[in-house]
ZADOVEX-483109 format. One record per residue (C-alpha): x, y, z; residue in one letter. Coordinates in steps of 0.5 Angstrom, whole numbers, plus 2048, in hexadecimal, padded with zeros to 3 digits. Example, Ala and Ser with C-alpha at 12.3 -4.5 7.8 and 13.67 -1.06 7.14 Angstrom:
% ZADOVEX-483109
8197F7810A
81B7FE80ES
***
This chain:
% ZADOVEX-483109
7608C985CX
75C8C3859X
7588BE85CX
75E8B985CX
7638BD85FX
75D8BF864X
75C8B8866X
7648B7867X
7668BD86AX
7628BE870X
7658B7873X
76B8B9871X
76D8BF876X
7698BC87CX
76C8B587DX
7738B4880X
7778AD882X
77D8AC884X
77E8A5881X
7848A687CX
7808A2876X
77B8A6878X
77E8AD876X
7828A986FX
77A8A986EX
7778AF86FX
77D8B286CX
77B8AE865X
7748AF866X
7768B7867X
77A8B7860X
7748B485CX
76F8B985FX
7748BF85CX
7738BB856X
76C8BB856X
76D8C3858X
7718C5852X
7778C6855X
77B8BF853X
77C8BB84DX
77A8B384EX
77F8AF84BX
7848AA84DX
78A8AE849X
7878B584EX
7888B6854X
7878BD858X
78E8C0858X
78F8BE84FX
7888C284EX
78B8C8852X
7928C884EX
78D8C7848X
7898CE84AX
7908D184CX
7938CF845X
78D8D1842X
78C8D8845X
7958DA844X
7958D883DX
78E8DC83CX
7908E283FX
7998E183CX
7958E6836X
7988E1831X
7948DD82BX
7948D682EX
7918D4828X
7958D6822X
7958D581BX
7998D0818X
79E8D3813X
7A08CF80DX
7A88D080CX
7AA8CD804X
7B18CE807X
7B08C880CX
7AE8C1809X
7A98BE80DX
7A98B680EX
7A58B0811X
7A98AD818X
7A88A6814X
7AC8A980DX
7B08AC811X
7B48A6815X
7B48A380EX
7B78A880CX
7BD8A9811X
7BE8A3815X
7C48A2811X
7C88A8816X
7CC8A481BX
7CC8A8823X
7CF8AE823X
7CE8B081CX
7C98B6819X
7C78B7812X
7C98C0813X
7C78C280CX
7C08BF80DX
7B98C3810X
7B48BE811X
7AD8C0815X
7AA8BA819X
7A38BA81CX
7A08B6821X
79E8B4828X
7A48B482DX
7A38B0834X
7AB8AF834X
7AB8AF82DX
7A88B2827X
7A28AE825X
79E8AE81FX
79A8A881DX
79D8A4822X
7A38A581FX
7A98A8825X
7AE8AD823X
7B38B0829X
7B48B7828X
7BA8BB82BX
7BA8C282EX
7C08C4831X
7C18CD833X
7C88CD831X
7C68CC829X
7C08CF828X
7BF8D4824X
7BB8DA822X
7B98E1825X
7B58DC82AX
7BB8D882CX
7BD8DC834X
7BE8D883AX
7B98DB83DX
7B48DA838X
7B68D3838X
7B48D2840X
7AD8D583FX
7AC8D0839X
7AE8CB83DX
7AA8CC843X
7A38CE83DX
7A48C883AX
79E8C283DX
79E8BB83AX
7988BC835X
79A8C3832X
79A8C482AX
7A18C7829X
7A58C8823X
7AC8C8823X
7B28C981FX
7B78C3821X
7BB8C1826X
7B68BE82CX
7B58BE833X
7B98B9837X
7B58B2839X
7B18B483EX
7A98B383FX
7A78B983CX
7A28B8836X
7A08BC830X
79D8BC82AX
7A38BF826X
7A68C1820X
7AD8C0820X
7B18C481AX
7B98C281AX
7BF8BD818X
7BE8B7818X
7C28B381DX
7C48AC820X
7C78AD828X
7CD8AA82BX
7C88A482EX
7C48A3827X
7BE8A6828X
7BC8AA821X
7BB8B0823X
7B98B881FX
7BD8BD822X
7B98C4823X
7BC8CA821X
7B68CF824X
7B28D082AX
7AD8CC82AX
7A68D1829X
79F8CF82DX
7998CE827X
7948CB82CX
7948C9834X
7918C4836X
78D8C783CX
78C8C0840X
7928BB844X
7938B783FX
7928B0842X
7968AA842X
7928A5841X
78B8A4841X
78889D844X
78089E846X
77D89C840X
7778A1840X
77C8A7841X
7818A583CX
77B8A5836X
7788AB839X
77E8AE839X
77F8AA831X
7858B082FX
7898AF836X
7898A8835X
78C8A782FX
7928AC830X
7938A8836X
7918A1835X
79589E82FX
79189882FX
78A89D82DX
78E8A0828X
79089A825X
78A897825X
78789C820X
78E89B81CX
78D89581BX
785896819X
78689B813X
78C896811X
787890811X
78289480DX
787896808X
78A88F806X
78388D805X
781892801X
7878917FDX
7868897FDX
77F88A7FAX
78288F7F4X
78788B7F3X
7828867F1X
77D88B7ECX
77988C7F1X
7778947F2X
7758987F8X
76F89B7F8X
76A8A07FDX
76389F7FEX
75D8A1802X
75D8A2809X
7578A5809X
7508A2806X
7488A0807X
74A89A80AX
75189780DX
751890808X
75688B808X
75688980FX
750886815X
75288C81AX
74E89281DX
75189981AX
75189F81CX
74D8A381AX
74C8AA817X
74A8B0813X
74C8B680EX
7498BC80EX
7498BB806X
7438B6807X
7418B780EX
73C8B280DX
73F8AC80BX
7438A780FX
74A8A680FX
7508A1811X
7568A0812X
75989A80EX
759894812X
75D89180CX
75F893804X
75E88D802X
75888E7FEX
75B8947FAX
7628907F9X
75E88B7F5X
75A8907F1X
7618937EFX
76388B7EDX
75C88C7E9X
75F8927E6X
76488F7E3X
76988F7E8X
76B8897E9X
7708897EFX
76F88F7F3X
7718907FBX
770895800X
773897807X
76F89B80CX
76989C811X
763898813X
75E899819X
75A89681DX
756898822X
757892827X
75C88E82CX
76289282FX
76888C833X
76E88C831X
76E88982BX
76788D829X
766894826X
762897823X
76689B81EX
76B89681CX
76F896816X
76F890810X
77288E809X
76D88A804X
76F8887FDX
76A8857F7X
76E8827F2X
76A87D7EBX
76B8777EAX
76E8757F1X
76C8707F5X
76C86D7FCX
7738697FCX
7768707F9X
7748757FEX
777871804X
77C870800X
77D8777FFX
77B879806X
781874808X
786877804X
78587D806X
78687C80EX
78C87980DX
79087E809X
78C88380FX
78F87F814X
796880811X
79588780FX
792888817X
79888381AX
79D887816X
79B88E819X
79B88C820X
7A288981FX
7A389081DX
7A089781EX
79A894822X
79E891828X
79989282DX
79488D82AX
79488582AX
794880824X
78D87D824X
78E876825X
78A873820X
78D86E81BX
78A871813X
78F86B810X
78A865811X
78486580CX
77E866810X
779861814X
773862811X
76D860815X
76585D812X
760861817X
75A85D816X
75F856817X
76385981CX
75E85B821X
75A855820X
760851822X
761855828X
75A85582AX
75984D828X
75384E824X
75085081DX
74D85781DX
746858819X
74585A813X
747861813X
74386380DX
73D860811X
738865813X
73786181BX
74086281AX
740868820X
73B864825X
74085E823X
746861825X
74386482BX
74185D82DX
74985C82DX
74A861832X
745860836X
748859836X
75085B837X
74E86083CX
752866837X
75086D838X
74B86F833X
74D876830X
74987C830X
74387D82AX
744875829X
744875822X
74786F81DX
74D87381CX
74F875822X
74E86E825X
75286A820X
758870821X
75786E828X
758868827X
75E869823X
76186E829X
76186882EX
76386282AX
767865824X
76B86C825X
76E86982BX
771864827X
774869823X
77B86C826X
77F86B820X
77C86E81AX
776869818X
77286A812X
76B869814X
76786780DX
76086580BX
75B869810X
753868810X
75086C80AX
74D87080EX
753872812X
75587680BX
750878807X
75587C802X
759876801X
7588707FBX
7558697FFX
7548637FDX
75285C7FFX
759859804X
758851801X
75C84F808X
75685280CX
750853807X
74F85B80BX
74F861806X
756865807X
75986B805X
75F86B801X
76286F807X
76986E80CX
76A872812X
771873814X
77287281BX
77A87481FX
779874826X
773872828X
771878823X
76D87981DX
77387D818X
77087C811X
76A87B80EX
769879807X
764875802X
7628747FBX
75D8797F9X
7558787F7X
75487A7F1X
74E8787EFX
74887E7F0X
7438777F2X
7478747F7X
74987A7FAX
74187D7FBX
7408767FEX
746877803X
74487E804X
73D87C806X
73F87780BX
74487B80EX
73F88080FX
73A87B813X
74087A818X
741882819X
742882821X
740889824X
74788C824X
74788B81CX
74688E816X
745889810X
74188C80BX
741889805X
74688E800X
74288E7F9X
7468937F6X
74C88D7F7X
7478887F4X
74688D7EEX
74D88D7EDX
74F8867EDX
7498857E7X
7508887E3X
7548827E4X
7598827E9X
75E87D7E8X
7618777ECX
76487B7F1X
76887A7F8X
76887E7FEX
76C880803X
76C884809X
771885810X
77088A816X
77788E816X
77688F81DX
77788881FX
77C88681AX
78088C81DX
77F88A824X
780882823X
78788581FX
788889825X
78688582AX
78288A82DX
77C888832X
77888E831X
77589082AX
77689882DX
77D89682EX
77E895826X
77989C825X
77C8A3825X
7788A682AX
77589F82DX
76D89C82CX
7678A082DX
7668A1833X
76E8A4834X
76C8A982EX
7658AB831X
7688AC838X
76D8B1836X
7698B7839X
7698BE83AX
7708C083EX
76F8C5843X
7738CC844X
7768CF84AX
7788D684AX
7808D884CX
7828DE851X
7838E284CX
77C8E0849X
77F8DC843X
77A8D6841X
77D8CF842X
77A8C9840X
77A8C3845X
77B8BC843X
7758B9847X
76E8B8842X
7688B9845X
7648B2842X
76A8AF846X
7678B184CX
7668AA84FX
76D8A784EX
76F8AB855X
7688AA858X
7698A2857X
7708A2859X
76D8A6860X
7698A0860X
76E89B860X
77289E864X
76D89F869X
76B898868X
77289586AX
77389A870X
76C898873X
76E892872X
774892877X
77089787CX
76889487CX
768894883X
76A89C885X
76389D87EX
75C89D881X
75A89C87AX
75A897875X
75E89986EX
75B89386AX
75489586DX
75589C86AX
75889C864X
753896861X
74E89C862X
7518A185DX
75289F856X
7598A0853X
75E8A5856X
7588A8859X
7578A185FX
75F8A3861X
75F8AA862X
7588AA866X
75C8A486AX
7628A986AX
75E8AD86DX
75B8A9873X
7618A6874X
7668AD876X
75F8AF879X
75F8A887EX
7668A787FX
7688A8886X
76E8AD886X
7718A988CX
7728A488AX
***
């Protein structure tokens, strides 16, 4: 017994009330104590009498002697087809009708009825017509009772009647409408187990930290989960077909190099046991390397893929996250925005005609793409809104200049207080908010964008870039400028975005990029979108996990070790509780406990909020916990 479960048990045998409230408490701080044990899985899909039938199915089907995990045969006899080709195919059958000189094997997932990527088929499996040397009553029964929603099943069809039974299944039969029109596949054999599923299939899963914990449950049984993922790969491909129709090639570069490059952000960092000595990154953007290819001659290129950086993780914010950036010669400004605004209305189209369809679970955006877009002056939007002229940014007194503006607006200074980050704060209160619709957000201060082109603005006489940020909702979806091509000006950026470097920052000067645009890069535009936040505004997802496979960061690294408990007959099973989630049933102790306390402070010769605040975390509620059984008066 470890420290933890020492800490709870001793209070728990001593200690008795005869308060019904009481008993309902002790009775789920019992239940979490078994958890910490080993002995009962913690989920809000489990409870102790499915973790029970879970070691039962378990044992009988291990100790049955059959091979629970066959091969699947192939059968050139029988023509295998998808769920969605094959509604197509035989949708024409009126009720009551089969197709008897036709075989067909489906395959797929089976709550009610067959599923396969969300396309639903009904299989039918009555006794009286099965046939084969597996085909008997008796037989027949012990299938029935076998049978267990998520078990992988290959049938020969006419299927099971509707009931809740739910299955992975193939189902080899005739096709068949029934008399209330339901397009069915009738099975003509016994359906045969080629993988159980060991665990009560749930439901449904609502608790948000179980069902990403729980990733491959949750998207069997939550259709808005699996939908979501649908509609990511499907926005992944129609832009990757928008841009190649338009000749821009998809190309692959480094993830891992000397420096990061392309973006101010804090990189991971590693090493290679091929060069132990040298300093590796993860690329924080491939911008650098795609402009090196536009230099090689290919003049509109396009990649879709990873990057990482190595900071802030909120709902919106990854470390790892997924972009799309495209370079194109001889474009400007005005022509990627209106790239960029052709582009989402057809993905908007194409979005709203899958969630009419098979994507049902998911709601329509909400956002207007018709309407061109409002484009905001930042220079001239914030003075506008502040009611006064900002310095001269390219000054070097500009940094205490606009600290003096917010020390005059009593506006929160960010951390590390550079140039750069003070304009970004500024644009954070007085812009992004006005940007619900989509709104373009044009012509940043020069030192905002070190890679862009920048010019004099005649309206404001301050240096800008040539830049536009697209902003929906209140945030940034895309990001695109004007390439700087002249090895000159870039130097001189690179130097004075060096002398803005916060302590988190790597902003090294790229010599080997410098060298290169020494060959000539031509005119060139850029153009970079985050397909995580596109995905979760077309989805309209809240939480950036939500729109990822198995979550954010912090989900993925919480996955953890899962400990083993032993059956009677000594056959090891696995539970479903992790070790690295330990503090989700300490913490729920503590607010439980919390609650309680609150209605019985009377009968406590202890104060629980004194004793919690003494422990950090999980530790303050379990010594509180303890003191708490410890001193409560058992007759009251």
């Amino acid at each position: 017994m470890n420290s933890l479960q020492q800490c709870l048990r001793p209070p728990l045998r001593i200690v008795r009330s005869r308060s019904a409230a009481a008993t309902a408490f002790y009775r789920r701080i019992n239940n979490i104590a078994k958890v910490l044990e080993g002995t009962q899985a913690y989920a809000n899909y489990d409870t102790p009498k499915a973790a029970d039938a879970s070691r039962t199915r378990t044992e009988a089907l291990l100790t049955s002697g059959r091979d629970l995990y066959p091969r699947f045969p192939p059968n050139a006899a029988v023509k295998t087809m998808q769920h969605k080709a094959f509604r197509v195919a035989f949708d024409h059958l009126t009720p009551g009708q089969t197709v008897a000189d036709t075989d067909l094997y489906l395959q797929g997932l089976a709550f009610v009825d067959l599923a396969e990527n969300g396309q639903f088929v009904q299989g039918i499996c009555v006794q009286s017509t099965l046939t084969g040397p597996d085909s008997s009553q008796s037989q027949f029964r012990h299938f029935l009772r076998q049978i267990r929603r998520g078990d992988i099943y290959s049938m020969t069809s006419k299927f099971l009647p509707r009931t809740s039974n739910s299955l992975i299944a193939g189902i080899k039969g005739k096709p068949h409408r029934t008399k209330r029109g339901q397009l069915s596949i009738m099975a003509t054999e016994l359906p045969r187990m080629l993988s159980p599923c060991l665990h009560p299939l749930p439901t449904q899963l609502q608790d948000p930290e179980t069902r990403i914990r729980h990733r491959h449950v949750d998207l069997q049984v939550n259709p808005r989960a699996a939908d979501t993922l649908r509609l990511r790969s499907t926005v992944i491909a129609h832009i990757r077909r928008f841009l190649e129709s338009r000749g821009y090639l998809e190309v692959q570069t480094p993830i891992l190099a000397n420096s990061a490059g392309g973006a101010v952000a804090r990189p991971f960092s590693t090493s290679a046991i091929e060069f132990p000595d040298r300093h590796i990154e993860l690329r924080t953007a491939p911008e650098l390397w795609l402009k090196r290819l536009v230099l090689g001659g290919f003049e509109r290129i396009f990649e879709l893929g990873p990057c990482f950086r190595n900071e802030g993780l909120d709902t919106i914010h990854n470390p790892e996250f997924t972009t799309c950036e495209f370079y194109a010669a001889y474009k400007n400004l005005d022509e990627l925005m209106i790239i960029t605004e052709q582009l989402l209305i057809r993905l908007a189209q194409a979005t709203d005609d899958l969630m009419q369809g098979p994507l049902k679970s998911l709601q329509h955006c909400g956002i207007n793409f018709a309407t061109r877009f409002r484009h905001l002056e930042f220079i001239q939007e914030i003075e506008s809104a502040m009611n006064l002229k900002l310095p001269d940014l390219t000054h070097q007194d500009a940094e205490a200049e606009v600290t003096k503006i917010f020390q005059q607006r009593d506006i929160r200074l960010p951390e590390s207080p550079t140039l750069p980050r003070l304009l970004d704060r500024l644009s954070a209160k007085y812009l992004e908010p006005l940007c619900q619709d989509p709104t373009w957000i044009i012509h940043h201060p020069e030192c905002l964008a070190p890679l862009s082109k920048s010019f004099v603005d005649p309206a404001t006489q301050q240096r800008v870039s040539a830049r536009a940020e697209l902003f929906i909702n209140g945030k940034e979806l895309v990001n695109t400028y004007e390439e700087e091509n002249s090895p000159f000006e870039q130097r001189r950026k690179f130097e004075e975005q060096v002398k803005y470097r916060g302590d988190a920052d790597r902003t090294d000067i790229d010599e080997n990029y410098l060298q290169a645009l020494e060959w000539g890069l031509p005119p060139t535009g850029g153009w970079g979108c985050g397909i995580d936040r596109l995905i979760m505004m077309l989805s309209r997802a809240d939480r950036i996990s939500d729109v990822l496979p198995f979550g954010n960061l912090r989900n993925v690294v919480s996955l953890g070790r899962i400990r083993r408990a032993t059956g009677s007959n000594g056959v090891k099973l696995s539970s479903t509780f992790h070790e690295t989630t330990a503090r989700g049933p300490i913490v729920f102790i503590g607010k439980a406990l919390e609650d309680f306390w609150l209605s019985r402070k009377r009968h406590c010769a202890v104060d629980f909020e004194h004793q919690k605040g003494r422990g950090r975390g999980s530790r303050g509620y379990l010594k509180a916990l303890y003191i708490f059984h410890a001193s409560m008066d058992p007759r009251k």
